[in-house]
N, C-alpha and C positions, 0 to 999 in steps of 0.2 A: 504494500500500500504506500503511494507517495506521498508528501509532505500534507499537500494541500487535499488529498480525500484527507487525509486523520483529521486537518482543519477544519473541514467541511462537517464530518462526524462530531467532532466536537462544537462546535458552532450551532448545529441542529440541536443537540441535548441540551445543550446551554439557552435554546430559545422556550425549548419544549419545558423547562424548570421554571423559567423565569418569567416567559411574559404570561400575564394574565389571562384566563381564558376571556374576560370580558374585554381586551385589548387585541383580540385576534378577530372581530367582529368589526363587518363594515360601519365608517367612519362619514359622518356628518359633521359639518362648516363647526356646528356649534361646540362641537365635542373637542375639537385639534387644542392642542395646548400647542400656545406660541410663548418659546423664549422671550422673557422678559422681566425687568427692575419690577413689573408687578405682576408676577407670576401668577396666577393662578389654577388651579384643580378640581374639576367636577365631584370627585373621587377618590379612595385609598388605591383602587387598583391603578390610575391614573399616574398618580404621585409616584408610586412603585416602581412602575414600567421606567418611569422619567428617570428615575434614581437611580435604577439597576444599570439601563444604557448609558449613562451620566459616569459613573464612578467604574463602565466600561472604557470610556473614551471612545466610543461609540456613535454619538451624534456625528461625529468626522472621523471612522474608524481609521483611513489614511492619514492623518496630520500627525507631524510630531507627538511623542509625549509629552515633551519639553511643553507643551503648548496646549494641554487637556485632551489629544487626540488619542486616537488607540494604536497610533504604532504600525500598522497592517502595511504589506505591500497592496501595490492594486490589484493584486488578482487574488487577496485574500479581502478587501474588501468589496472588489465583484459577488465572493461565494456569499458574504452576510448577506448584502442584499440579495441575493439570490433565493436565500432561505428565509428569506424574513418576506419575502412575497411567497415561497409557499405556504410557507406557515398564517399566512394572514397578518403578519405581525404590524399592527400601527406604528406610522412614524411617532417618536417618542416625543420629540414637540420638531415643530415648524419654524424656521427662522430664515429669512433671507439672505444673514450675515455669514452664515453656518454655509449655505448651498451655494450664492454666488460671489459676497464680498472675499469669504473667508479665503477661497483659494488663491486670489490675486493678492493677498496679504500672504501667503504663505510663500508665495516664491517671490513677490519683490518687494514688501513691508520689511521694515527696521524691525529690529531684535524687541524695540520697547515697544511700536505699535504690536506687534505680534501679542508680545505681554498684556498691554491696554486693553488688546480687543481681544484678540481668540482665545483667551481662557476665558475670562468672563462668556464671550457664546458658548463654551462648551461646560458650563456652568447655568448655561439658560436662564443668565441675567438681563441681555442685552439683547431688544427689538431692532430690529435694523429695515431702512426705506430707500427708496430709491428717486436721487435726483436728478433726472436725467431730463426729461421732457419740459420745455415750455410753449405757453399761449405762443408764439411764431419759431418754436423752434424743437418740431415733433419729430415728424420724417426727416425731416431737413435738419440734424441735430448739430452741426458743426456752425448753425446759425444760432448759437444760445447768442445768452449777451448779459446772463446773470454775472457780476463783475468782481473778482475779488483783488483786492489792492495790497499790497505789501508794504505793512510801517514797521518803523522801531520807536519804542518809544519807553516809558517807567516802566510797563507791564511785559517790554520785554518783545520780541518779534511775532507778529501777527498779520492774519489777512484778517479784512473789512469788508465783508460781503454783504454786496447788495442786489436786488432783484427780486426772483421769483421762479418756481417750479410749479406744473402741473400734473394731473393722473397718477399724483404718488399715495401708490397703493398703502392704505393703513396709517400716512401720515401721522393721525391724530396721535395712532398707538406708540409711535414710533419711538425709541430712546435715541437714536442716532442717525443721520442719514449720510448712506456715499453717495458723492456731489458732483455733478462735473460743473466748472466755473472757467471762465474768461479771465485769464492773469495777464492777457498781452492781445491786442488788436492789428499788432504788426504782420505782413506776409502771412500765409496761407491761414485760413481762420481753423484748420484744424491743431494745427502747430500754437494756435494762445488759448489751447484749452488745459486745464491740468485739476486735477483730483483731490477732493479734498473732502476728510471725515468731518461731518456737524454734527455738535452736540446738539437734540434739537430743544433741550434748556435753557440754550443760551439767551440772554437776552436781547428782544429784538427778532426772535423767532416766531410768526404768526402761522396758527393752521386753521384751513376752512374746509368743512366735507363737502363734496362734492355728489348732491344727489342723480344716480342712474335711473333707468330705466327698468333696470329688471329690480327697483323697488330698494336697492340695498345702498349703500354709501361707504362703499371702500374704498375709492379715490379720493382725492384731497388736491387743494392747493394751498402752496405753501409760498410765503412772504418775508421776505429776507432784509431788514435795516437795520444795516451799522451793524451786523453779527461779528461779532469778532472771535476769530477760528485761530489757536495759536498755531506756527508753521509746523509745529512735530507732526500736526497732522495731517501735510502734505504726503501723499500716498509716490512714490519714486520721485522725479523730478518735475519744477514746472514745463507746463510745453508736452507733457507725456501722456496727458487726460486721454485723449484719443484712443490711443494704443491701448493705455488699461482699460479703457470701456471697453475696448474690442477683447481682450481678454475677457473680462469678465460674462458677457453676452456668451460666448462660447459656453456657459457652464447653466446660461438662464434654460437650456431645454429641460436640460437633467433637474434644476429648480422646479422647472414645470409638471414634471413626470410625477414628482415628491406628491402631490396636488392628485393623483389618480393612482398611487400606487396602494395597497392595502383594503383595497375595496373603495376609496373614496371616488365620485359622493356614493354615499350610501343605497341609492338604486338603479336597478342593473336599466336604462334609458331602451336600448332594445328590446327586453323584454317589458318592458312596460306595454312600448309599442304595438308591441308582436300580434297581440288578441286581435286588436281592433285589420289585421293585413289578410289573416287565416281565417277562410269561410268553414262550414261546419264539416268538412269533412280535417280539417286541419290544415288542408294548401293554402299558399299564395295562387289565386287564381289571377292574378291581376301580372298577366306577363311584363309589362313594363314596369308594375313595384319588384316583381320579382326581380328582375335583370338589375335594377339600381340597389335593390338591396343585395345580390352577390358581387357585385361592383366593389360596393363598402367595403365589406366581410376581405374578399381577396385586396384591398387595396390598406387595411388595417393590417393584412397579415404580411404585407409586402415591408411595409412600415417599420412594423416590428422586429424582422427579419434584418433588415435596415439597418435601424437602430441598436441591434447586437453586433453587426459587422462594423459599425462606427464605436464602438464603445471598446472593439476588440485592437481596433488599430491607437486608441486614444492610451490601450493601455499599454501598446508597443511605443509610446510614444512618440508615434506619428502624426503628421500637420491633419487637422481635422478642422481645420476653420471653415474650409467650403463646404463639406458635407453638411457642416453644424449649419448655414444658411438654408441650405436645401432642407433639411428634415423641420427647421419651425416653418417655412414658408408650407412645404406637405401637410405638416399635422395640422396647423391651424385650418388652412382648408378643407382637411379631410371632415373637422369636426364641426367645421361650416354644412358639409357635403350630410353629414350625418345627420346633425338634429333638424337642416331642411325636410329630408324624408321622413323624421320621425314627425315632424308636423304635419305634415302631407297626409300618414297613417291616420292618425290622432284628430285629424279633422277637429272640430268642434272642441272635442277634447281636451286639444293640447292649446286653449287659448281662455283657460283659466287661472286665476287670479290667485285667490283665497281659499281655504279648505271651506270656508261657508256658502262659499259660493256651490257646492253641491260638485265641484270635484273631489278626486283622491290628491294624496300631498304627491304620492308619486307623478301624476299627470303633471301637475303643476310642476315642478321639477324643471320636469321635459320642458315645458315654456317656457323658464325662468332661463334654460341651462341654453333655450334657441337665442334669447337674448343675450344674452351673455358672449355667444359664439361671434357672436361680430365682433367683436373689440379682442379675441384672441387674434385676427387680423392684423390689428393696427397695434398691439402692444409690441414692447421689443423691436420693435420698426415693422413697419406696413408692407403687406405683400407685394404691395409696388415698387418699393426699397428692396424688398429681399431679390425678388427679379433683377431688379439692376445690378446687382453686387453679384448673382448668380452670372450675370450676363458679361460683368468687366473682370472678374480675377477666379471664375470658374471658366467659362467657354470662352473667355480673352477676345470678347467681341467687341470692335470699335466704338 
């Protein structure tokens, strides 16, 4: 037996002792425990699972020790996850900083930022948001113009940030947000952008929720006067923002996956559907649902397939930036592709509101989750940006 079955062996028993059986049950919005300075717990089993993964170094089972992490190589962190989706096993809590700041601090973060933040995340003190998008500067993101200035003064060396940020998810929640800001107006506008961590305590810090449409309010905009950001916690150098957002993006799919892995959301959307497509003998009699629905089914499982052959080469260490384009531009569509037909099935259905409204909550779901699917589009940059960037440094078309 080689190294990594015994790991595998041992990793399985080690799930099968510890996580909870009520933490191996699919997972609803309300139920996720998110890392945070106010942490909190529905439950004992809850708390446990957090703790047990936690004093694993397990939340980031690859990162340093030195750093809260568990030490793993990556194909020993492959196999956890690997068993912790079969086993059903809930993400232990949810954190942004954890899935996509953390790894960009881990290979170009100072020993002290390291210190400041990735223990604390791997202690699921620390909420973390994301500043990337403004009112004229979404798709188009190399056109920010939120501005941060560089003084010296009694307090010692600081940026003065000012501006503003939109669609940042969770804002209000947020203990900290990564920023990209305008340190320089000079020559290429990608080149005076650079990175930088905000407390979002500081003061001069304003957040306003941003109500959607599918009823919930987890976007925000966020307002920025005279924040004053000391330089330690400038993320590499100024002039490098660019680069590390493109880093970081790279890691926002696998961020996203966290989001359905475990059974979340907690109802199965095709099977929801499925009744209302199959007449009483149990077929799709309706050859064109039929045909769009095997369409789906093989084009999820191509995805997938996909999605192991990119995660195989990421762990050889090979360049994955383009594929990582291609597969959010695919997913997001696909599951544009998906909850179109299931509204399509669902007729009448799928265009409820409220559980008093004389729907099921699963129906309602389904609609909520149609709504929702548009803006998996546009987040992380819009299918029309992702086409382009597929089109200039994938197929190198003029």
């Amino acid at each position: 037996m080689t190294e990594l079955e015994t790991f595998k062996q041992e990793v399985a028993q080690w799930l099968e002792e510890n996580c909870p059986a009520s933490m191996r049950r699919p997972i609803v919005s309300e139920e996720m425990v998110w890392g945070s300075s106010r942490l909190q717990f529905l439950n004992e089993d809850q708390k446990l699972w957090f703790e047990r993964m936690r004093d694993r170094g397990w939340f980031a089972p690859s990162w340093p020790r030195e750093y809260g992490g568990g030490g793993l190589s990556p194909r020993e962190a492959r196999i956890l996850d690997t068993e912790m989706a079969r086993l059903g096993c809930r993400q232990p809590q949810y954190n942004l900083g954890v899935w996509m700041l953390g790894p960009v601090l881990v290979e170009v973060g100072t020993h002290e930022q390291k210190l400041e933040h990735l223990v604390p995340m791997m202690r699921g003190e620390q909420r973390w948001c994301q500043g990337f998008s403004e009112p004229n500067a979404g798709s188009d993101l190399a056109s920010l113009k939120t501005s941060a200035r560089r003084v010296t003064d009694e307090q010692g060396e600081a940026y003065i940030v000012n501006g503003g940020k939109i669609w940042t998810s969770d804002g209000d929640k947020g203990d900290w947000m990564y920023a990209l800001v305008r340190t320089s107006s000079e020559g290429k506008k990608q080149d005076g952008i650079s990175f930088l961590l905000i407390d979002m305590k500081s003061p001069g810090v304003t957040v306003k929720p941003i109500e959607l449409i599918s009823g919930k309010s987890s976007f925000c905009q966020v307002f920025f006067d005279d924040v004053r950001v000391p330089v330690r916690q400038l993320v590499g150098k100024e002039g490098e923002g660019w680069s590390l957002a493109k880093k970081l993006l790279q890691h926002e799919r696998a961020a996203m996956s966290k989001f359905t892995e475990g059974g979340a959301p907690s109802h199965d959307a095709l099977k929801t559907a499925l009744p209302y497509m199959v007449d009483e003998q149990g077929q799709i009699s309706d050859g064109a649902l039929r045909e769009k629905l095997a369409g789906l089914l093989m084009d999820a499982q191509s995805f997938a397939l996909t999605h192991r052959r990119v995660t195989e080469k990421a762990l050889a260490r090979q360049d994955v930036a383009a594929p990582s384009s291609i597969m959010k531009l695919v997913q997001t569509e696909q599951e544009v592709a998906k909850y179109e037909l299931l509204e399509q099935a669902l007729g009448l259905r799928g265009l409820g509101w409220e559980a008093g409204d004389d729907f099921t909550a699963d129906e309602i779901d389904v609609g909520r989750a149609w709504l929702r699917s548009k803006s998996y589009t546009i987040a992380g940059g819009s299918s029309e940006v992702q086409l382009n960037i597929i089109a200039k440094r994938v197929l190198e078309l003029p």
